[in-house]
PDB file of N, H, CA, C and O in Angstrom:
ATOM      1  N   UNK A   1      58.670 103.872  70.719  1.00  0.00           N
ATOM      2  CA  UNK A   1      58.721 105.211  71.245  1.00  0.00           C
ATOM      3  C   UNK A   1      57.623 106.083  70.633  1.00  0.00           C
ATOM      4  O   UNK A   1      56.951 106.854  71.320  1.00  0.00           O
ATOM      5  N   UNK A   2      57.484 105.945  69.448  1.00  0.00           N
ATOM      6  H   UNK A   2      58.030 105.320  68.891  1.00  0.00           H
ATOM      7  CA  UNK A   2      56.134 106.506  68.384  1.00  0.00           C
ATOM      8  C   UNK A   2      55.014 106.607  69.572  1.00  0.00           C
ATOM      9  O   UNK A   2      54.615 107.554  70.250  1.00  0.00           O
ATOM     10  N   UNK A   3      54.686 105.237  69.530  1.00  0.00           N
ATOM     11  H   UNK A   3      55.010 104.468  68.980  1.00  0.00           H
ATOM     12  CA  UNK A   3      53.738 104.873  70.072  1.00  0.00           C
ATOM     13  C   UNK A   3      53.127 105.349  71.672  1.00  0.00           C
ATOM     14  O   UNK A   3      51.977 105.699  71.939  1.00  0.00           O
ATOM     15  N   UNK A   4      54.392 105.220  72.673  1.00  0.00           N
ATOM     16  H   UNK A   4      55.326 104.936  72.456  1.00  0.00           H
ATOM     17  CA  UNK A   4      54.311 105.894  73.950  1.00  0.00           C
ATOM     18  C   UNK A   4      54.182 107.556  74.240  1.00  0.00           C
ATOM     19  O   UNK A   4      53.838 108.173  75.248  1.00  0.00           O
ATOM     20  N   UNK A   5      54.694 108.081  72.650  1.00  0.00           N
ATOM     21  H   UNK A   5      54.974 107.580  71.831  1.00  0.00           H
ATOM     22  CA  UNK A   5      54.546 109.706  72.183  1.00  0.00           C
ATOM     23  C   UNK A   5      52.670 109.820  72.523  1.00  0.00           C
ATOM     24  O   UNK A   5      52.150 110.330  73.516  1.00  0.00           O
ATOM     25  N   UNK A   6      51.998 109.190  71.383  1.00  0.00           N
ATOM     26  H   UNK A   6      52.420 108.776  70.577  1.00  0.00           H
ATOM     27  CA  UNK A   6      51.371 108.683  71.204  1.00  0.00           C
ATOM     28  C   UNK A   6      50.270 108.679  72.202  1.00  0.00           C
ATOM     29  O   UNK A   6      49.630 109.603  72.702  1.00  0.00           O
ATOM     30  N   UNK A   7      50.239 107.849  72.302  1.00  0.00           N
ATOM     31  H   UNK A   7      50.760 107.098  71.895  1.00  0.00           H
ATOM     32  CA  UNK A   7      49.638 107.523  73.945  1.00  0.00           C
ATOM     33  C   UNK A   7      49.792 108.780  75.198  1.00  0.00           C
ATOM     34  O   UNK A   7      49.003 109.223  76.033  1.00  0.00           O
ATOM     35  N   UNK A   8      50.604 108.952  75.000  1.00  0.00           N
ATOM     36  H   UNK A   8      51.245 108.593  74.322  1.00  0.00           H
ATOM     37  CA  UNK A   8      50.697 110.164  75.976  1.00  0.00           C
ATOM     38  C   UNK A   8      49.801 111.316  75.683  1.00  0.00           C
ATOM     39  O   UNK A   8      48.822 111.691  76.328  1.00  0.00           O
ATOM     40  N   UNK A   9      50.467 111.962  74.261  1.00  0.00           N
ATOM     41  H   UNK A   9      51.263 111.658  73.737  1.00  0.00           H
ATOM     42  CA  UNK A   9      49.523 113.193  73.955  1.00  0.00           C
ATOM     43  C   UNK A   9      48.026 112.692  73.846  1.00  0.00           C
ATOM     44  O   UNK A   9      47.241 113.552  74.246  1.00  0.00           O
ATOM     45  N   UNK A  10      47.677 112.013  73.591  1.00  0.00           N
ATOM     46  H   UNK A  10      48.314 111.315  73.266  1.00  0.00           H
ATOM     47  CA  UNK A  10      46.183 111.339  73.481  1.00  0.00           C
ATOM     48  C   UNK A  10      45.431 110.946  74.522  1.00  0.00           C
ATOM     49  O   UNK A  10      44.350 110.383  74.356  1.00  0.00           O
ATOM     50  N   UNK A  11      46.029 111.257  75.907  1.00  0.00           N
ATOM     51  H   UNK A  11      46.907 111.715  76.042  1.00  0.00           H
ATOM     52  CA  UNK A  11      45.717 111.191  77.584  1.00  0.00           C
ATOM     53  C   UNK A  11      45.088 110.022  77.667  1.00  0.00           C
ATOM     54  O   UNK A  11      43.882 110.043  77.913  1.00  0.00           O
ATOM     55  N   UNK A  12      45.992 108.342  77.420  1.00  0.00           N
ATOM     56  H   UNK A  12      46.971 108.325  77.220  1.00  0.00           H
ATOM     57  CA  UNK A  12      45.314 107.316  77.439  1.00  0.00           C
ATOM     58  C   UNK A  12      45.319 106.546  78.635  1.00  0.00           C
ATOM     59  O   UNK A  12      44.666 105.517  78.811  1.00  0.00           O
ATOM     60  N   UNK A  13      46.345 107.272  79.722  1.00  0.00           N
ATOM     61  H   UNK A  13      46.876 108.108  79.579  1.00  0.00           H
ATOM     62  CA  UNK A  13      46.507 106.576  80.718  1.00  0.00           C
ATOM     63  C   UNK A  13      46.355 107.326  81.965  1.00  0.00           C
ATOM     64  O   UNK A  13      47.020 108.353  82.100  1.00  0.00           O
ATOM     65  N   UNK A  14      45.540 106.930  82.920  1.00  0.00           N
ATOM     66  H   UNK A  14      45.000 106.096  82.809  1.00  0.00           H
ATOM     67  CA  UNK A  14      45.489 107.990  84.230  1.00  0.00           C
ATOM     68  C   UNK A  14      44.549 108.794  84.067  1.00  0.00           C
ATOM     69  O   UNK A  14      44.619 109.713  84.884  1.00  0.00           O
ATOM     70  N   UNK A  15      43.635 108.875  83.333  1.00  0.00           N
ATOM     71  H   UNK A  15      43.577 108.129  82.669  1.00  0.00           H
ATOM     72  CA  UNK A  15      43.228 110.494  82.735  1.00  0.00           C
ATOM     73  C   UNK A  15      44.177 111.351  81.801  1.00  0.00           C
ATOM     74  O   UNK A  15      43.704 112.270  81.131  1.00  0.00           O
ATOM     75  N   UNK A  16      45.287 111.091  81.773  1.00  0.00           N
ATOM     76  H   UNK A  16      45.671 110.345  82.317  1.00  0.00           H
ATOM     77  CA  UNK A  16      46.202 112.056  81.058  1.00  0.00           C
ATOM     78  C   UNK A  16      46.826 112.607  82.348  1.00  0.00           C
ATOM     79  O   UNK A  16      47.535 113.591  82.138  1.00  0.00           O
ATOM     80  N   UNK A  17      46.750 112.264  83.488  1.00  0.00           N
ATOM     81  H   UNK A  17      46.174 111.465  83.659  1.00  0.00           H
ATOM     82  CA  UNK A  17      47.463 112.767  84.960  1.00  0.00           C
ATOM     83  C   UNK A  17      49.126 112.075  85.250  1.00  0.00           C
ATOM     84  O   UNK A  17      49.778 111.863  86.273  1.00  0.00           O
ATOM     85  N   UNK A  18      49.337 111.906  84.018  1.00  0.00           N
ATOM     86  H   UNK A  18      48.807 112.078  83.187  1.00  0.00           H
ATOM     87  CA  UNK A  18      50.524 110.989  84.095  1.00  0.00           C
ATOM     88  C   UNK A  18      51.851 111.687  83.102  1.00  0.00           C
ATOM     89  O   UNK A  18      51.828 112.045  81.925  1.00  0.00           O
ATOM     90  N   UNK A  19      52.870 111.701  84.020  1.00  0.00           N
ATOM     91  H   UNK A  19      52.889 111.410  84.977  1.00  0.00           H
ATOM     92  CA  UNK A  19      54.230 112.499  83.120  1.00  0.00           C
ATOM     93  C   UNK A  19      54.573 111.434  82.328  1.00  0.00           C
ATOM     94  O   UNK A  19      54.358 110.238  82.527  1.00  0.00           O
ATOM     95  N   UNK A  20      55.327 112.170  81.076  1.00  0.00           N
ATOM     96  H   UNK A  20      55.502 113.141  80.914  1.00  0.00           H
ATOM     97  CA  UNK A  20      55.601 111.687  79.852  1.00  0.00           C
ATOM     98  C   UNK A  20      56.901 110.236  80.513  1.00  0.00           C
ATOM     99  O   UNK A  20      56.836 109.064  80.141  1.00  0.00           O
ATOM    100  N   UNK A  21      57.738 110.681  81.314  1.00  0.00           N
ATOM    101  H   UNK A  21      57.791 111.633  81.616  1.00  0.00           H
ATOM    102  CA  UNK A  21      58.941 109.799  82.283  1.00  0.00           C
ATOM    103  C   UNK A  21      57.862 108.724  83.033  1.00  0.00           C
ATOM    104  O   UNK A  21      58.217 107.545  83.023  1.00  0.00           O
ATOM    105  N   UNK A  22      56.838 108.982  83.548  1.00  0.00           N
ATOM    106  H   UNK A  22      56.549 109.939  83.556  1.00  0.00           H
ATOM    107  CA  UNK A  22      56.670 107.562  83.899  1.00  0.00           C
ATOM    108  C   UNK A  22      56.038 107.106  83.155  1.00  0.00           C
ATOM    109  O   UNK A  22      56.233 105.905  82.967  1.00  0.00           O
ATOM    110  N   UNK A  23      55.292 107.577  82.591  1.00  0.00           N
ATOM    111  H   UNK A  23      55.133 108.553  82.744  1.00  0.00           H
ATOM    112  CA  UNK A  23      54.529 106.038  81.381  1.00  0.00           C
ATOM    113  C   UNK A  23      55.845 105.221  80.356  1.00  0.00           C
ATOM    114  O   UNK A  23      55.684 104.113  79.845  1.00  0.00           O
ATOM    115  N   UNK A  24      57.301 106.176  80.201  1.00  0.00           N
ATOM    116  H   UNK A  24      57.432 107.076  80.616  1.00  0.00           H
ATOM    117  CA  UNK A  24      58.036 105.479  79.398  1.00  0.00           C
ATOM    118  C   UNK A  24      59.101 104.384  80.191  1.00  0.00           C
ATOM    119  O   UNK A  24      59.875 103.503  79.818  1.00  0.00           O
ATOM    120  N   UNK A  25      58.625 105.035  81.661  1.00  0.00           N
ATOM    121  H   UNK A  25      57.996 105.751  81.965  1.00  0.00           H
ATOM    122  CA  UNK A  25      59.379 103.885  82.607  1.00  0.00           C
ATOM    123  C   UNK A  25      58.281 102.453  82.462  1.00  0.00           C
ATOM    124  O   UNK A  25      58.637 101.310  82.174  1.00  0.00           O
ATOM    125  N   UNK A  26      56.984 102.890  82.735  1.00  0.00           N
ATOM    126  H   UNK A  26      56.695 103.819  82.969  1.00  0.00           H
ATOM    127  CA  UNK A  26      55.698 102.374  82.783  1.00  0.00           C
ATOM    128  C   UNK A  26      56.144 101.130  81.681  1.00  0.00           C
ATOM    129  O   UNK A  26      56.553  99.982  81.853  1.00  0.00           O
ATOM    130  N   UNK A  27      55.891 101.839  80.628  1.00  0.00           N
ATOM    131  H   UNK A  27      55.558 102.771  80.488  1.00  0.00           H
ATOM    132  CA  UNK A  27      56.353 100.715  79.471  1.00  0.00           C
ATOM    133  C   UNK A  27      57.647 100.051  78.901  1.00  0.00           C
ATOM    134  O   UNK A  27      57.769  99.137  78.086  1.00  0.00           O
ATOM    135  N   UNK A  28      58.685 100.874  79.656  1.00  0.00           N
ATOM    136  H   UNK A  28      58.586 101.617  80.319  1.00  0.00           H
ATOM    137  CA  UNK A  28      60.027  99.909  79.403  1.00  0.00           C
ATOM    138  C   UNK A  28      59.816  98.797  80.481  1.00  0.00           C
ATOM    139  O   UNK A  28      60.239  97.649  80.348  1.00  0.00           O
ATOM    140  N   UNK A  29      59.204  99.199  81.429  1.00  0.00           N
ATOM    141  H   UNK A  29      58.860 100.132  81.536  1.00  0.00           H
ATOM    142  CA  UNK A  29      59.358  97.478  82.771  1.00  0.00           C
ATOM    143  C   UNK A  29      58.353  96.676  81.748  1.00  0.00           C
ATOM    144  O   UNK A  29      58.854  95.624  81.350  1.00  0.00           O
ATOM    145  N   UNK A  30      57.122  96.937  81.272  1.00  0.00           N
ATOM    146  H   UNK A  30      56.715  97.791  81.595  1.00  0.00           H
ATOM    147  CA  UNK A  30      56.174  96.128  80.801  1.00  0.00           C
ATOM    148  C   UNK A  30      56.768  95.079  79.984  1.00  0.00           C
ATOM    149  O   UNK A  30      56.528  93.873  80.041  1.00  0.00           O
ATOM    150  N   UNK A  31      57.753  95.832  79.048  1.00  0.00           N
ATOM    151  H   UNK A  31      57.949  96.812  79.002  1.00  0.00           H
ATOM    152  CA  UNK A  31      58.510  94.937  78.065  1.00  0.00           C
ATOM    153  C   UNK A  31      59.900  94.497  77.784  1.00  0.00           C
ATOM    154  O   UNK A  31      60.535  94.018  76.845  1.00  0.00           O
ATOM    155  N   UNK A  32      60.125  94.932  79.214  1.00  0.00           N
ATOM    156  H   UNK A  32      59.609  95.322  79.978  1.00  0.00           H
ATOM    157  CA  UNK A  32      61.860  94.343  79.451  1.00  0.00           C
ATOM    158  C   UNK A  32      62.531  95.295  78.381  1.00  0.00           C
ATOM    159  O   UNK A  32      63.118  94.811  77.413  1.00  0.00           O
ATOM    160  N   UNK A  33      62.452  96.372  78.536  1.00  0.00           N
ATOM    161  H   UNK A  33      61.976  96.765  79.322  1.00  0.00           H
ATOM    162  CA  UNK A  33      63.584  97.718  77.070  1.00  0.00           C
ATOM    163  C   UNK A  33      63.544  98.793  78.321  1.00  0.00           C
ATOM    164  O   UNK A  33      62.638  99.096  79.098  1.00  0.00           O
ATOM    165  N   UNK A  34      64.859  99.226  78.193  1.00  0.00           N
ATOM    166  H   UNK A  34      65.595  98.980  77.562  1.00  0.00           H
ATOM    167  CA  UNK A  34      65.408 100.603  78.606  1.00  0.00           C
ATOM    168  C   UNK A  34      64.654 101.526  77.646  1.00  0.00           C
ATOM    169  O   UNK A  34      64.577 101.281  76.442  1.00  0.00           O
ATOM    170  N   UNK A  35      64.223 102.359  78.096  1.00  0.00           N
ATOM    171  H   UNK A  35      64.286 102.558  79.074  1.00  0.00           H
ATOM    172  CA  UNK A  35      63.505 103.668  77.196  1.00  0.00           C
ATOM    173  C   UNK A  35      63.853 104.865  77.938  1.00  0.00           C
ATOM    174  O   UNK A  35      63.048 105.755  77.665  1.00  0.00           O
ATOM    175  N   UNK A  36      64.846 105.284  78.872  1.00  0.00           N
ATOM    176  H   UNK A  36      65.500 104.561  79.094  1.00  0.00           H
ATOM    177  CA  UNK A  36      65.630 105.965  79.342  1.00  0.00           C
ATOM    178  C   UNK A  36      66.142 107.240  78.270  1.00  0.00           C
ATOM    179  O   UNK A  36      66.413 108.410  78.541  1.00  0.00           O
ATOM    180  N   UNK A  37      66.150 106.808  77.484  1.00  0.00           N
ATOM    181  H   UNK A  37      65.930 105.857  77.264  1.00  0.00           H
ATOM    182  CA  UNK A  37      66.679 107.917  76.584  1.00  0.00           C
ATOM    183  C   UNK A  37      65.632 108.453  75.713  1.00  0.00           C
ATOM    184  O   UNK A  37      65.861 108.750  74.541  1.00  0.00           O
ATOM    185  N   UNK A  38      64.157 108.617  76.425  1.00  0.00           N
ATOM    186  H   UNK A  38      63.971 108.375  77.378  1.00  0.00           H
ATOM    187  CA  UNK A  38      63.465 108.673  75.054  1.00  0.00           C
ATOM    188  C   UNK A  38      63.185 110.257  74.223  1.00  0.00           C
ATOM    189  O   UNK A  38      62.501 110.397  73.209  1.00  0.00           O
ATOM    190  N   UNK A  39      63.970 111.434  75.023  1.00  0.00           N
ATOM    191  H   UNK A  39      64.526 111.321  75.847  1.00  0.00           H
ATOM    192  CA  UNK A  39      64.337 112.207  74.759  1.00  0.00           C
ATOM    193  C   UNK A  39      65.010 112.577  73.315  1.00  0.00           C
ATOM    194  O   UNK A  39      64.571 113.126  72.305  1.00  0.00           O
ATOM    195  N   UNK A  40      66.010 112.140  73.604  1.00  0.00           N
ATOM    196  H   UNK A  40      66.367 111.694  74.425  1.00  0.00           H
ATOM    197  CA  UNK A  40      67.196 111.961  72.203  1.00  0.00           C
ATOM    198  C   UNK A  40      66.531 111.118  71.421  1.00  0.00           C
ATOM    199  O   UNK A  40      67.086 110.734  70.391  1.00  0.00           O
ATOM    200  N   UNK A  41      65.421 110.731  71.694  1.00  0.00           N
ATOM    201  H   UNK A  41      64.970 111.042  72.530  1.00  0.00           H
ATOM    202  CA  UNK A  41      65.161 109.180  70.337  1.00  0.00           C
ATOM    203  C   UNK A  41      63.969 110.683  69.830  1.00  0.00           C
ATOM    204  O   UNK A  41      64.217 111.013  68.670  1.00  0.00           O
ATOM    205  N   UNK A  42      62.891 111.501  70.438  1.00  0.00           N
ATOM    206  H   UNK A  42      62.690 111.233  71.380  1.00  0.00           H
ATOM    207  CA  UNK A  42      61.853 112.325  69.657  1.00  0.00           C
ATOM    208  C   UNK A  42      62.423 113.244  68.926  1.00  0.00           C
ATOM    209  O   UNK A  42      61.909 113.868  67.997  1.00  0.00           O
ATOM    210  N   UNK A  43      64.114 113.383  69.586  1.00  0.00           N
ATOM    211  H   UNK A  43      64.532 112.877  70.340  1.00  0.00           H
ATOM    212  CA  UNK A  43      64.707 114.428  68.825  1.00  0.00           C
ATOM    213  C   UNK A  43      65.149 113.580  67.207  1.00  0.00           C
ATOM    214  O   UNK A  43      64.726 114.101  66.176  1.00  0.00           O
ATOM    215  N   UNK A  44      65.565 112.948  67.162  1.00  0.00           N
ATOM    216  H   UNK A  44      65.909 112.525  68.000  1.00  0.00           H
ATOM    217  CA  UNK A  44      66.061 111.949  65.816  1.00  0.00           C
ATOM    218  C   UNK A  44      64.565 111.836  65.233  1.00  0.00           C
ATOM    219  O   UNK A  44      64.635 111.972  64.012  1.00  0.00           O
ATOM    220  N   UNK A  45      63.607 111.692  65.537  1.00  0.00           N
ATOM    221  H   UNK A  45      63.550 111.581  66.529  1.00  0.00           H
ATOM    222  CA  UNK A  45      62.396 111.069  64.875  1.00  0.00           C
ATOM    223  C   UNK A  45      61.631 112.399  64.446  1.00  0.00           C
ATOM    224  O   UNK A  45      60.593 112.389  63.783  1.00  0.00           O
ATOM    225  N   UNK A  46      62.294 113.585  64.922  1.00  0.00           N
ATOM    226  H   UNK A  46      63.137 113.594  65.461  1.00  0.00           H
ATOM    227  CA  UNK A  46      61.403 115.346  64.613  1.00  0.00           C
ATOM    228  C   UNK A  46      62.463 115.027  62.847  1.00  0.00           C
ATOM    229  O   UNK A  46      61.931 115.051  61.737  1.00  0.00           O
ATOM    230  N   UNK A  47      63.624 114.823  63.044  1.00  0.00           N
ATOM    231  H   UNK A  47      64.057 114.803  63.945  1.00  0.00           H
ATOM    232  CA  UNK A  47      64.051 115.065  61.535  1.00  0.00           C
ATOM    233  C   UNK A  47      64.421 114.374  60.571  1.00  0.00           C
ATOM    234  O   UNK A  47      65.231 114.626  59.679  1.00  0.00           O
ATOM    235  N   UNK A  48      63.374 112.867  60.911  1.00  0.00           N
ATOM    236  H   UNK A  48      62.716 112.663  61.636  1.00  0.00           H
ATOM    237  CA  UNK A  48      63.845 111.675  59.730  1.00  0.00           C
ATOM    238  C   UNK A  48      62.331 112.005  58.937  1.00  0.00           C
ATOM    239  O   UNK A  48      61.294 112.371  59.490  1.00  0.00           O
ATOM    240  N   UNK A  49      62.540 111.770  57.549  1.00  0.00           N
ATOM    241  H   UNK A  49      63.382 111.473  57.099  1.00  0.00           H
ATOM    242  CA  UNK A  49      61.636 111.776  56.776  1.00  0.00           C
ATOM    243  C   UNK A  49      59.971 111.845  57.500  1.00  0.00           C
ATOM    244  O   UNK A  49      59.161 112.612  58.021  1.00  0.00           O
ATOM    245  N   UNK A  50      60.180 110.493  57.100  1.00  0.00           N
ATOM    246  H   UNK A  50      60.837 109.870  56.677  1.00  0.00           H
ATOM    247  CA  UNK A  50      58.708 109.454  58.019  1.00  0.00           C
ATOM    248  C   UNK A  50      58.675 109.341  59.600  1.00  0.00           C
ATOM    249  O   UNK A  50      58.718 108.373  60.360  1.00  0.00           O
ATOM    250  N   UNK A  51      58.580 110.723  59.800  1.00  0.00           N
ATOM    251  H   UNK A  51      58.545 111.509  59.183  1.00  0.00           H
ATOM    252  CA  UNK A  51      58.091 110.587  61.570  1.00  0.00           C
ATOM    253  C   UNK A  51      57.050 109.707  62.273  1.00  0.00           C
ATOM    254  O   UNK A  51      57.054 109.555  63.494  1.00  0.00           O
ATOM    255  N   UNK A  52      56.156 109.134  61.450  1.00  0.00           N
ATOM    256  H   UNK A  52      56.153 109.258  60.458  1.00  0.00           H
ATOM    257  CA  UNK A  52      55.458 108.124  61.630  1.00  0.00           C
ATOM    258  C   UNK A  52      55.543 106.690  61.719  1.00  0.00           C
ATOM    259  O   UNK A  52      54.752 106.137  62.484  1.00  0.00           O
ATOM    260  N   UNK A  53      56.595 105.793  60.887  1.00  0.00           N
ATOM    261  H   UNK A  53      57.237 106.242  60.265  1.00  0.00           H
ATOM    262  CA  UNK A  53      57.117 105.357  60.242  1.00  0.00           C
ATOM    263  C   UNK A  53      56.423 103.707  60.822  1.00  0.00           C
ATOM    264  O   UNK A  53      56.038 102.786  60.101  1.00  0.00           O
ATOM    265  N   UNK A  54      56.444 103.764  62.342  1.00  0.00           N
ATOM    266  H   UNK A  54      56.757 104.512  62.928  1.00  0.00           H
ATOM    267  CA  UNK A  54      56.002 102.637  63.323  1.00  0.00           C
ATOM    268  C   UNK A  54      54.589 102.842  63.151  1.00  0.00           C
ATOM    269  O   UNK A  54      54.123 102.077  62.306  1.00  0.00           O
ATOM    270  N   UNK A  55      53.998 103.394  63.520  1.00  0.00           N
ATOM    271  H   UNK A  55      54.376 104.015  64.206  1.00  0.00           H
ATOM    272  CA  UNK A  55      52.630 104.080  64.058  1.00  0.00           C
ATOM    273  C   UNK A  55      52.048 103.826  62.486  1.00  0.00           C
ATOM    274  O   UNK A  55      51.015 103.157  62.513  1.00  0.00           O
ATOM    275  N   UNK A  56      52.378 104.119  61.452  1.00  0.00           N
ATOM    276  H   UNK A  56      53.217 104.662  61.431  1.00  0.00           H
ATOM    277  CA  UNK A  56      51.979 104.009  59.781  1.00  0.00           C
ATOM    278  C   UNK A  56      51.751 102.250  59.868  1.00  0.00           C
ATOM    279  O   UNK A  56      50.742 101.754  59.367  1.00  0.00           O
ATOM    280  N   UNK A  57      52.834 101.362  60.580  1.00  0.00           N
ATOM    281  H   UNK A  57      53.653 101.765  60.988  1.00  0.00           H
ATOM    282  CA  UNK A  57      53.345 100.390  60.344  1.00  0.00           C
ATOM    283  C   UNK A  57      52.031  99.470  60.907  1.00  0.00           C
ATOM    284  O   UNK A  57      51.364  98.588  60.366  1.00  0.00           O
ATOM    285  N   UNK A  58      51.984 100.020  62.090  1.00  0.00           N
ATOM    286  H   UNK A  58      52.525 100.736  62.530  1.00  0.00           H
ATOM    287  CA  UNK A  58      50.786  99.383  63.130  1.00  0.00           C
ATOM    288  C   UNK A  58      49.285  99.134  62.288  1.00  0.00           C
ATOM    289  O   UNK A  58      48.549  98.152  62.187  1.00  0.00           O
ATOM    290  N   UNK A  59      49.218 100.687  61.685  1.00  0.00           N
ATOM    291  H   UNK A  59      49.815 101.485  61.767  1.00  0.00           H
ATOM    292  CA  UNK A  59      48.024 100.871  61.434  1.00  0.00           C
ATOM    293  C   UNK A  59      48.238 100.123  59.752  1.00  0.00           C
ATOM    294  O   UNK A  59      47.045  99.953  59.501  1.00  0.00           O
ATOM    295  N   UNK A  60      48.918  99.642  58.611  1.00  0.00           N
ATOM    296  H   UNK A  60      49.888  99.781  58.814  1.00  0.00           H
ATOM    297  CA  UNK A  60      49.092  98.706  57.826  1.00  0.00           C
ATOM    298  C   UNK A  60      48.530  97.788  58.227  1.00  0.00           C
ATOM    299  O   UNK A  60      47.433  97.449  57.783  1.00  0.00           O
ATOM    300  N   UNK A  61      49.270  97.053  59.340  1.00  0.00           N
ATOM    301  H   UNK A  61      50.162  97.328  59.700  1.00  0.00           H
ATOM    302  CA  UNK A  61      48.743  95.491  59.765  1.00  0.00           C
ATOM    303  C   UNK A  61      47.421  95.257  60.526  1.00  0.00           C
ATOM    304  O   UNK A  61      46.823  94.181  60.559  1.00  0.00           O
ATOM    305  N   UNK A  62      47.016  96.472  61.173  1.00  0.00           N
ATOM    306  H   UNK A  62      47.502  97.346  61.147  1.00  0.00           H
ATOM    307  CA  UNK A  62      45.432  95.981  61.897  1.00  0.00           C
ATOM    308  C   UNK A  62      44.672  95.892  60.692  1.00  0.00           C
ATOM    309  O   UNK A  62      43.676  95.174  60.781  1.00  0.00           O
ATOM    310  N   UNK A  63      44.970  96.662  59.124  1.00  0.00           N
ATOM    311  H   UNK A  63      45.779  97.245  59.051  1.00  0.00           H
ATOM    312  CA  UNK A  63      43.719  96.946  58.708  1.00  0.00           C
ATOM    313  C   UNK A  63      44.075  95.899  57.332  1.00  0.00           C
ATOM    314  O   UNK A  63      43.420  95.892  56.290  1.00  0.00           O
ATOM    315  N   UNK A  64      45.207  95.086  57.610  1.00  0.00           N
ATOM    316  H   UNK A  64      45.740  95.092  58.456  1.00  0.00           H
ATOM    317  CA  UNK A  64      45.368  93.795  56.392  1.00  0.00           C
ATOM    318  C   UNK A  64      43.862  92.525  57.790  1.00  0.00           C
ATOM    319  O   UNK A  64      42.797  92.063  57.379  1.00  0.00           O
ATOM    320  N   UNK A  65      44.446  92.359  59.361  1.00  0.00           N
ATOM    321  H   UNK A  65      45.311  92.734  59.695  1.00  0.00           H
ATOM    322  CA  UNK A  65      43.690  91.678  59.674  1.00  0.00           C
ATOM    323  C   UNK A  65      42.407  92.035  59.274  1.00  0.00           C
ATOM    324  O   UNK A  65      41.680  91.106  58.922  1.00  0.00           O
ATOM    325  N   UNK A  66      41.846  93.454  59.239  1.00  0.00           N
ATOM    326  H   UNK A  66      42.437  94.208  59.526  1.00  0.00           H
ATOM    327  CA  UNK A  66      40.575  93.397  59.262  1.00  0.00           C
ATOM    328  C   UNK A  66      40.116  92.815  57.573  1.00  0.00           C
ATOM    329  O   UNK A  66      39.286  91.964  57.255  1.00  0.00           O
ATOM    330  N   UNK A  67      41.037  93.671  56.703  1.00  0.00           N
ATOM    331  H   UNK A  67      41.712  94.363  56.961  1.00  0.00           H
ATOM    332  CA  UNK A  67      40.641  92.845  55.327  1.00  0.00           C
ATOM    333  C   UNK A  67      40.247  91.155  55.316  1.00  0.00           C
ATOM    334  O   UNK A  67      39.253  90.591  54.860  1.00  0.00           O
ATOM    335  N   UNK A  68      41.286  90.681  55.916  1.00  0.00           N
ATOM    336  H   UNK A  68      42.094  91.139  56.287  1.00  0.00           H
ATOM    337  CA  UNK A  68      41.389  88.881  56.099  1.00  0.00           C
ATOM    338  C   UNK A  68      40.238  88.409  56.423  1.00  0.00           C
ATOM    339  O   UNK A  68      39.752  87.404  55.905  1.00  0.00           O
ATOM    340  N   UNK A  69      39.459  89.397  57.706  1.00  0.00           N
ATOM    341  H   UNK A  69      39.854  90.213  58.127  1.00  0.00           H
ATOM    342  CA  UNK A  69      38.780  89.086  58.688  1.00  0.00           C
ATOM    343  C   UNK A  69      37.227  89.400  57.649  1.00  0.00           C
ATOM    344  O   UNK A  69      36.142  88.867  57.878  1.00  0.00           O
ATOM    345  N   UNK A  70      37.520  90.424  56.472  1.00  0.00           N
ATOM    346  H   UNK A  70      38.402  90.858  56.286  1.00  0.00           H
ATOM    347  CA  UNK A  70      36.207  90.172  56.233  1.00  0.00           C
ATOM    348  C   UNK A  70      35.795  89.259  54.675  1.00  0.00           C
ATOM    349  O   UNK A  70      34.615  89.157  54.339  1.00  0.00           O
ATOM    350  N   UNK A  71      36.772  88.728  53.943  1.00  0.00           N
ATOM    351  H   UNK A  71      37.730  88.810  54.216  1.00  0.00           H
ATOM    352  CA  UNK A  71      37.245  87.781  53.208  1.00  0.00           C
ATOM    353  C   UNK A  71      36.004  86.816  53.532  1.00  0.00           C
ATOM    354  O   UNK A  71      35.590  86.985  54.679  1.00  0.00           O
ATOM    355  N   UNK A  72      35.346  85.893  52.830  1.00  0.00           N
ATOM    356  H   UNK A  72      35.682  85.756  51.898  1.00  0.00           H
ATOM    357  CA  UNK A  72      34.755  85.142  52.927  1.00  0.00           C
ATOM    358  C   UNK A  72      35.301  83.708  52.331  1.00  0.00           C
ATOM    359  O   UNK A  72      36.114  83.517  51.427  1.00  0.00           O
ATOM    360  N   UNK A  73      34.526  82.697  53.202  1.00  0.00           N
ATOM    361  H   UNK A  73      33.865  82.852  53.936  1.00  0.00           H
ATOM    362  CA  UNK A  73      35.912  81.501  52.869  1.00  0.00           C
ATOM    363  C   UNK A  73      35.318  80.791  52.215  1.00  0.00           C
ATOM    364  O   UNK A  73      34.113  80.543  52.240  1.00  0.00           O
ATOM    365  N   UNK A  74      36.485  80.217  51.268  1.00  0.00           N
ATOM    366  H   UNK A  74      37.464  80.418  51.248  1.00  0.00           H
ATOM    367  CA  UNK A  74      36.105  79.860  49.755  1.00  0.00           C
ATOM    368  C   UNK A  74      35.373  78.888  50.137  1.00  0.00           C
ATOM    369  O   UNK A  74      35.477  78.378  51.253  1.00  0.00           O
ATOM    370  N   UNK A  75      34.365  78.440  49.054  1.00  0.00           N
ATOM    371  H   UNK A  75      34.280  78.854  48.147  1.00  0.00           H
ATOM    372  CA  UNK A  75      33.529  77.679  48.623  1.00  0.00           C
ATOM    373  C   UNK A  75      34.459  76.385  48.424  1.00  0.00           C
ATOM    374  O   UNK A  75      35.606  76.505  47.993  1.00  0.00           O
ATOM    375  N   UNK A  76      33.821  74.962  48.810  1.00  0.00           N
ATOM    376  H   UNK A  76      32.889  74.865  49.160  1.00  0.00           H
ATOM    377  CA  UNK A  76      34.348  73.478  48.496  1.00  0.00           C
ATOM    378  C   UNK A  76      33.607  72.665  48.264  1.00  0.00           C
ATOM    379  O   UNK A  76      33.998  71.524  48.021  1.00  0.00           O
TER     380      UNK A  76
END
């Protein structure tokens, strides 16, 4: 849900000519998930600590691949 927030305010799809309800329909068919409620889910995520928490998570793991990726492979 982070993520489709996300994407939305950042006008990544359509031009940004696209309501917040269909890109989350858009992406619940993509991945087989009800996202029907994604209302009540921005309201829970405005007052947990780490509003980021996914989106923090994402950006952890692209930038361990890129570490990996620039690692040079051992000597034999």
């Amino acid at each position: 849900m982070e993520l489709v927030y996300a994407l939305h305010e950042a006008r990544c799809f359509n031009n940004g000519d696209m309501f917040l309800h269909e890109l989350f329909a858009m992406i619940g068919d993509m991945f087989g998930v009800d996202l029907a409620d994604f209302a009540s889910y921005f309201s829970s995520v405005k007052i947990r600590k780490d509003r980021t928490k996914f989106l923090d998570r994402l950006k952890q793991v692209l930038m361990l691949i890129f570490e990996k990726s620039d690692e040079k492979p051992s000597q034999k």
